[in-house]
N, C-alpha and C positions, 0 to 999 in steps of 0.2 A: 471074846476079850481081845482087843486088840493093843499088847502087851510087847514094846521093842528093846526091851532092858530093862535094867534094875532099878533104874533112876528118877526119880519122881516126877518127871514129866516124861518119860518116857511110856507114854500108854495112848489112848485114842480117849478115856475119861479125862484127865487131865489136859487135852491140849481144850476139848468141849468147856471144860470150866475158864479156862482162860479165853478160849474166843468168846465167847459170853458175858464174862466181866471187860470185854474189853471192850464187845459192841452194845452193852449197857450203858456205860461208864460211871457203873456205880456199886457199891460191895456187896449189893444184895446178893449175889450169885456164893459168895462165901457166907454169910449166912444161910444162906438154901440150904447149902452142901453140909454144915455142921445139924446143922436143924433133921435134912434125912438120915443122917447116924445115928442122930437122936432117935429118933423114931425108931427106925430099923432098931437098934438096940433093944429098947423098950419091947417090943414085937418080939424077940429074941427071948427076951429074960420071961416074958410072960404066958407065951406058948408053948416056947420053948421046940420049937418047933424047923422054922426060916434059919439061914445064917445072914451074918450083914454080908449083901453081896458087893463082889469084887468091884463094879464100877461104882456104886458108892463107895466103896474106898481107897479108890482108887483117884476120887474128885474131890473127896475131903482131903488127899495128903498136898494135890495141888493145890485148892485153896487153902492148907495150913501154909502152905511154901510163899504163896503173894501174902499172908499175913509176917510170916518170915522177912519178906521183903521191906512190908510197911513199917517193920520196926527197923529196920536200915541192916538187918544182916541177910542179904540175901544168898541161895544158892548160887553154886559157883556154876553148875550149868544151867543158867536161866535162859529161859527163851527170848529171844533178843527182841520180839514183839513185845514183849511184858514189861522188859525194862525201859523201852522205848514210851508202853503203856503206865510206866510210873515215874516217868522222869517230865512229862509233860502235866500228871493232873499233883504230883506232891501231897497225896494221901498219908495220913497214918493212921493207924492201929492201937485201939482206945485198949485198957486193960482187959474191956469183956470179952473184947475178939479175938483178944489174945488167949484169953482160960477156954474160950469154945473153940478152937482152934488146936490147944494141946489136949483136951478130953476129945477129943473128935481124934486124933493120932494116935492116941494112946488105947483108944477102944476099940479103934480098925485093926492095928497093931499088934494086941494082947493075945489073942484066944486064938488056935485054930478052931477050935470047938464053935467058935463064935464068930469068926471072921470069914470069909471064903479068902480073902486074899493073904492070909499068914496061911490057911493050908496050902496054897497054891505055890506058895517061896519055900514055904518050909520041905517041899519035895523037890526043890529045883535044887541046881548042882550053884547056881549063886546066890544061895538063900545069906551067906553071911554079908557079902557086899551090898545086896537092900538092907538088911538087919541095919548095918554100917551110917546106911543113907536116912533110915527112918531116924537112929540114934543121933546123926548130925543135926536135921532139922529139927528134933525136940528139944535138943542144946540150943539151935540158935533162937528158939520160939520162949524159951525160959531165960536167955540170956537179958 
């Protein structure tokens, strides 16, 4: 896991889903990324077995964050590729992308039982400051 702080593009999965969407140039790549939570979920609840692992949750929280974007509140550390990468094509974000977008943060987010990446913050010494960051972008994705 290549993990450089607490902040949601602060990882090596999230900058992957951004350069992706951006040499796309199309949202599929946020769909993906809600869709393999999906999945992994389900796998979770049914085996009971797997956890959702940390880089898919770590690609779902950045694609929640360019959906964050698409609705016009974006993070305030955004990566300046991205907004460069949204100020040229003028995307937004339909209602549904916005509900799989916050079930998708809210289920990476919830469980350590369930998550790899909540047990992995929730043993770190900055586990309130991501807490902090997850809780921003769910305000800004429901705002």
């Amino acid at each position: 896991m290549g993990t450089w702080g607490e902040g949601n593009f602060e990882n090596d999965s999230a900058m992957d889903v951004i350069d992706e969407l951006i040499a796309n140039d199309t949202l599929k790549p946020l769909n993906r990324s809600f869709r393999v939570v999906q999945i992994e979920s389900i796998i979770v609840s049914i085996m009971r077995l797997p956890i959702i692992q940390v880089d898919t949750a770590q690609e779902a929280i950045a694609a929640a964050e360019v959906v964050a974007l698409l609705k016009g509140n974006p993070a305030e550390d955004l990566p300046e590729r991205l907004l460069i990468w949204h100020q040229t094509r003028q995307l937004k974000a339909d209602k549904a992308l916005v509900k799989k977008a916050i079930r998708a943060v809210e289920t990476v987010t919830s469980n350590a039982s369930r998550s790899e990446l909540v047990g992995l913050w929730e043993d770190g010494q900055n586990a309130l400051i991501w807490r902090k960051n997850i809780d921003d972008l769910l305000a800004r994705l429901c705002s």
